[in-house]
C-alpha positions in Angstrom: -4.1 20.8 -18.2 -6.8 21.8 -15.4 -8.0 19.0 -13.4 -11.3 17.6 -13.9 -13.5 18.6 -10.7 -15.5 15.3 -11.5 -12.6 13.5 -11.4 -11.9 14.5 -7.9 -15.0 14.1 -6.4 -15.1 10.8 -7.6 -11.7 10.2 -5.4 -13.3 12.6 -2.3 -16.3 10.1 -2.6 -14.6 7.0 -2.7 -12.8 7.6 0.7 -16.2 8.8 2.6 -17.6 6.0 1.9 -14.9 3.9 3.1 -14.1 5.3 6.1 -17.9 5.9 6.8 -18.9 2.3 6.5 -15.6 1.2 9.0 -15.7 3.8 11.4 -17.1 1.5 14.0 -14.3 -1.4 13.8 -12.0 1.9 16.2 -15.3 2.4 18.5 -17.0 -1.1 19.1 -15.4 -3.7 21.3 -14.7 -7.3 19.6 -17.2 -9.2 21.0 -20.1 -6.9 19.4 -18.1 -6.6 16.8 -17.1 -10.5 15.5 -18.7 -12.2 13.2 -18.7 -15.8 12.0 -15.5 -17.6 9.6 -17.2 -20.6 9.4 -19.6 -18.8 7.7 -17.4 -17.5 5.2 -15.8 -20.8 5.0 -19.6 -22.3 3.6 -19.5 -19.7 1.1 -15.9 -20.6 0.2 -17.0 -24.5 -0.3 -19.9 -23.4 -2.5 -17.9 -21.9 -5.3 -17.4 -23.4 -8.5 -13.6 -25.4 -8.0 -12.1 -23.3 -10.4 -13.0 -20.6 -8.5 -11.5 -22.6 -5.4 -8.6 -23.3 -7.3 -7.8 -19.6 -7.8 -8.4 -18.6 -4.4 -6.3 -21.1 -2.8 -3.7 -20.2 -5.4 -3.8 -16.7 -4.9 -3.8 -17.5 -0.6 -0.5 -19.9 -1.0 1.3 -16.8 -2.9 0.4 -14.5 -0.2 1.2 -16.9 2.6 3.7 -18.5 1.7 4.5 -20.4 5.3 5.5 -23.6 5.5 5.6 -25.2 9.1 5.1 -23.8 12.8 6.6 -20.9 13.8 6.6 -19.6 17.5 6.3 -15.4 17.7 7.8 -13.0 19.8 8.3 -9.1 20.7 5.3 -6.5 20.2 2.8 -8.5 19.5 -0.9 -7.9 19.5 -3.9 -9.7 20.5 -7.2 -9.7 17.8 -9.6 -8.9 20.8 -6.6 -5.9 22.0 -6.2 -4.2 19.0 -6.4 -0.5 18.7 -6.1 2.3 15.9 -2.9 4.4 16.4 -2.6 6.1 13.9 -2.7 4.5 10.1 -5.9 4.6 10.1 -6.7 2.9 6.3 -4.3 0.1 7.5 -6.0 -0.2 10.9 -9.5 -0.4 9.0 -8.9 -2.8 6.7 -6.6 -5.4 9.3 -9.8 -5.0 12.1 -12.2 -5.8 9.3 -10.6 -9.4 8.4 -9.5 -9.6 12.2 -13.1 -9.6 13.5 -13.8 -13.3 12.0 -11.1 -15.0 14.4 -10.9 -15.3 18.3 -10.1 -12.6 20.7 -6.8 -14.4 21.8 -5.3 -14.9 18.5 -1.7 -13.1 18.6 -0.5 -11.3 15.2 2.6 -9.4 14.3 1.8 -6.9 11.6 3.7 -4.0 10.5 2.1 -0.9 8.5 3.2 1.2 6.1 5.5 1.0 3.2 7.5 -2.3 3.7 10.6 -2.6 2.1 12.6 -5.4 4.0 12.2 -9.2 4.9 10.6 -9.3 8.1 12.3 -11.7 10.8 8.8 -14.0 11.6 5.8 -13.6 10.1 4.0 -10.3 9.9 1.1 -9.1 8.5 2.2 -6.5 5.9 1.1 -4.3 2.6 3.9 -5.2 0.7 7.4 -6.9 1.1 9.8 -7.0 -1.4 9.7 -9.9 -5.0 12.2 -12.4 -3.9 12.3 -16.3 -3.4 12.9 -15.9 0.8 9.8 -13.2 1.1 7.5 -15.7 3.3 7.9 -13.6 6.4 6.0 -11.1 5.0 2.4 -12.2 4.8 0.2 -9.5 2.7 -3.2 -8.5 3.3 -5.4 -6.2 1.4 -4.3 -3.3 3.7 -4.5 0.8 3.1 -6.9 -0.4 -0.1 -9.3 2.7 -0.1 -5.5 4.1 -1.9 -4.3 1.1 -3.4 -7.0 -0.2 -4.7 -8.7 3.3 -5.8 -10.5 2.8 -9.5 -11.7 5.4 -11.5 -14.0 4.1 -14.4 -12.0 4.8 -17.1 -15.1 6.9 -19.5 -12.8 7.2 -22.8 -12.3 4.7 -25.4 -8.5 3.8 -26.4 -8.5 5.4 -29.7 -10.0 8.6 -28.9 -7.2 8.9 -26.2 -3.8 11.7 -26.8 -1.4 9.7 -28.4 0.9 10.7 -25.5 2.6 9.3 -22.3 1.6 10.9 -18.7 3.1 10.7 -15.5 1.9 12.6 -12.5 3.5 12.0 -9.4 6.0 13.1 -6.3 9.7 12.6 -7.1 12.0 13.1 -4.1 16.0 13.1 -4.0 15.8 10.0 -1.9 14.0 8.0 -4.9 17.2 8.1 -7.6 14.8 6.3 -9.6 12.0 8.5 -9.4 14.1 11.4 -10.0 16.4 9.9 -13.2 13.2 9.9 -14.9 11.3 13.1 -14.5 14.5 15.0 -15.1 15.7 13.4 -18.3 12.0 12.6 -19.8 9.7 15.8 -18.6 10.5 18.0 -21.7 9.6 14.9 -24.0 8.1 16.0 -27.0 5.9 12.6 -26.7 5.3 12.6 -23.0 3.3 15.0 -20.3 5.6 14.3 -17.2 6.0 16.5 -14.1 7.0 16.3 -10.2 3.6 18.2 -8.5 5.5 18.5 -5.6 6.4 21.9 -3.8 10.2 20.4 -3.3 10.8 20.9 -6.8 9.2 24.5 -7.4 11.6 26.2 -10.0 12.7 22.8 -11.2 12.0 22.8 -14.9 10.2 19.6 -14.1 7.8 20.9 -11.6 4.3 20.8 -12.9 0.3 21.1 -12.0 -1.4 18.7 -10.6 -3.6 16.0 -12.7 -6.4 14.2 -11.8 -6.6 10.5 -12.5 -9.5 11.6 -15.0 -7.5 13.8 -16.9 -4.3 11.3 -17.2 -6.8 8.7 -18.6 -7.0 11.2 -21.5 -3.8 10.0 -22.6 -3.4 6.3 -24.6 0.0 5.8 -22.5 0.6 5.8 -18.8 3.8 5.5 -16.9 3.7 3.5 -13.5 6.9 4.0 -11.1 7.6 2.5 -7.9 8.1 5.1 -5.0 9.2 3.9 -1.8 7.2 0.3 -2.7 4.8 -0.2 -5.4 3.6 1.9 -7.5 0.1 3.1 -6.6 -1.3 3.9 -9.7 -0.7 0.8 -11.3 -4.0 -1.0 -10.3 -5.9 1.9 -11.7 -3.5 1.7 -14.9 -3.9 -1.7 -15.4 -8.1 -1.4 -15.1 -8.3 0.9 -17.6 -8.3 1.5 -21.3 -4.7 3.3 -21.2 -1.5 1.3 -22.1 0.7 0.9 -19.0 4.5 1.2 -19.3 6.7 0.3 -16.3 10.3 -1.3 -15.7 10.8 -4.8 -13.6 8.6 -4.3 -10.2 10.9 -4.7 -7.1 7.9 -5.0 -4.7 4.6 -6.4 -4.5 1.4 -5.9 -2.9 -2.2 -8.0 -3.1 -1.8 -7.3 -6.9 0.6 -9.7 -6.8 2.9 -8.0 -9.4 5.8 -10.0 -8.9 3.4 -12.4 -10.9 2.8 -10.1 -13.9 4.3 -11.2 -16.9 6.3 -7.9 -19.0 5.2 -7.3 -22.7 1.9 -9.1 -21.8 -0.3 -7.2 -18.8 2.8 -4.1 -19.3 5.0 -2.5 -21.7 8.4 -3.2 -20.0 11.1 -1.2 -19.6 14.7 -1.2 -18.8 15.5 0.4 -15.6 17.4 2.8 -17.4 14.9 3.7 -19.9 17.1 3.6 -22.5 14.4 1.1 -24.9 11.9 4.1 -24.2 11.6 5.9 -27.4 11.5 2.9 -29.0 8.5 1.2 -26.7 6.8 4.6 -27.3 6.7 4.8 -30.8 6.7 1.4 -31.3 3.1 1.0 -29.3 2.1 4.3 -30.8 2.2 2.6 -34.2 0.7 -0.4 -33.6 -2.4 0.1 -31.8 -3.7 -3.6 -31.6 -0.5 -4.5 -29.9 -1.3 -1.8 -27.4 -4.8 -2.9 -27.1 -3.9 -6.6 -26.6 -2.0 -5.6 -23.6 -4.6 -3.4 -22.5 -6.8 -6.6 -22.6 -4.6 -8.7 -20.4 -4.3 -6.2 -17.6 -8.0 -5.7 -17.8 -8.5 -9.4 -17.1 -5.8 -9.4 -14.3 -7.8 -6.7 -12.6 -10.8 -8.3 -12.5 -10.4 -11.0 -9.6 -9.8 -8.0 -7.3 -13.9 -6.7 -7.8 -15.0 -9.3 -6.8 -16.2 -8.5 -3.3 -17.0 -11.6 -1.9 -13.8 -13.3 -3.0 -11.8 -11.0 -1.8 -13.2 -10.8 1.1 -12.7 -15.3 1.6 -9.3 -14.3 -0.4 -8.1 -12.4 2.9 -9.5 -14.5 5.7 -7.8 -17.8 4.0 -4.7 -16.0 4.1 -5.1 -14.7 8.0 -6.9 -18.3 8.7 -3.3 -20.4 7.6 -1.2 -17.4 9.2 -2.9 -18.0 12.6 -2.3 -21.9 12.1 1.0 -21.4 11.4 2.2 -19.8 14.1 0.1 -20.6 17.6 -1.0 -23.7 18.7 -4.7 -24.6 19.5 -6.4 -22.4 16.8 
């Protein structure tokens, strides 16, 4: 299948405006560019308490500190900090930063982050277990993460297929288990776009986000964290099918409950054919799910929340861990 050119214009779009509308947080020193929390903190106290309730929920999850904790090593300053490299991460960490005093002192860590940091960090992600609280997540690199397409097709009009588009290296067994075993799947439309596996019978073209929301079924597979389709997945009309999440972003998916907001699958795949057909049978089962992701999503568009969401969750960090905030 062609790509849809609509489909990626939509994407090219999406990041223009993002970076167009934070291109000044790299240019603009802190004092011209900070802005008020107590503001934000009014607006917080406004909300409706169940509102309240969820936010502070959601902040506790993310934070999970308990207690003072003294940092140390390569640290940075809020009123000293400076894009190198990382830019998305850089962007959305100077945005939240600009609300808190120049002298605060963070440790943060971009990219993909896989391990337990030893004291709190700021991070993207950070692995589901009970002794994760070093890693405090922000909504960081979200012009990818958090990328939506408006899903234009109505469940039952979708192929009656499963899709998976995606790069599968030898270094992600996982990854790689599945393409090889399920890409000639008379059910499925699964290929490895990548040019590492030209001349692999699993090597395919690549597939808009437009075009795989053609298709009722969608797989969602971690690569060296979370899976980044899966917010777009789980906000649309198609059916997402994943096994047990290992790490977790600002979605929170060590929260998401299998066989309610996802199809679950064993990490082996071997229940697959029988998830498949089983959801291809029973479209109101599908649709129910479908439902419950769709409500799941829907805390994360709201703007203004989010936005209170993040500084709660930077606000407690900075308590936590310096004296005299």
């Amino acid at each position: 299948m062609n790509f849809t050119p609509q489909g990626i214009n939509h994407r090219r779009l999406h990041k223009i405006k993002y970076y167009a509308s934070r291109v000044h947080l790299s240019l603009l020193p802190h004092a011209w560019l900070a802005k008020s929390l107590d503001n934000v903190l009014a607006e917080y106290a406004r909300l409706p308490e169940t509102a309240q309730q969820h936010i502070a929920k959601r902040v506790n999850y993310y934070n999970k500190l308990d207690g003072q904790f003294a940092l140390s090593g390569s640290l940075n300053t809020v009123g000293g900090f400076k894009k190198r490299g990382f830019s998305a991460y850089f962007y959305d960490l100077a945005d939240y930063l600009r609300y808190f005093p120049a002298d605060s002192v963070f440790a943060h860590e971009f990219g993909d982050v896989r391990d337990i940091a030893t004291q709190p960090t700021l991070v993207k992600s950070r692995p589901i277990a009970d002794n994760n609280q070093n890693n405090v997540i922000l909504k960081l690199d979200s012009v990818r993460h958090f990328y939506i397409y408006p899903d234009p097709f109505d469940y039952a009009e979708k192929n009656d297929k499963l899709v998976w588009r995606g790069a599968a290296f030898e270094y992600q067994p996982h990854r790689m288990r599945f393409v090889q075993q399920f890409h000639h799947h008379q059910q499925c439309d699964i290929a490895c776009i990548h040019h590492s596996s030209q001349g692999k019978p699993w090597h395919g073209a690549f597939m808009s986000v437009r075009d795989q929301l053609r298709h009722k079924f969608i797989l969602s597979i971690e690569g060296n964290d979370v899976a980044t389709n899966l917010k777009w997945i789980m906000a649309s009309n198609s059916l997402c099918f994943m096994t047990t999440p290992k790490y977790e972003t600002w979605l929170m998916e060590g929260l998401l409950q299998p066989n309610v907001h996802y199809v679950h699958l064993q990490d082996d795949y071997a229940d697959f054919d029988e998830k498949l057909l089983y959801y291809q049978n029973n479209p109101a089962a599908a649709q129910k799910i479908i439902a419950h992701a769709q409500a799941w999503m829907q805390p994360f568009f709201d703007e203004k929340q989010e936005l209170i969401t993040n500084l709660l969750v930077l606000k407690k960090y900075f308590e936590q861990t310096q004296t005299g905030f």
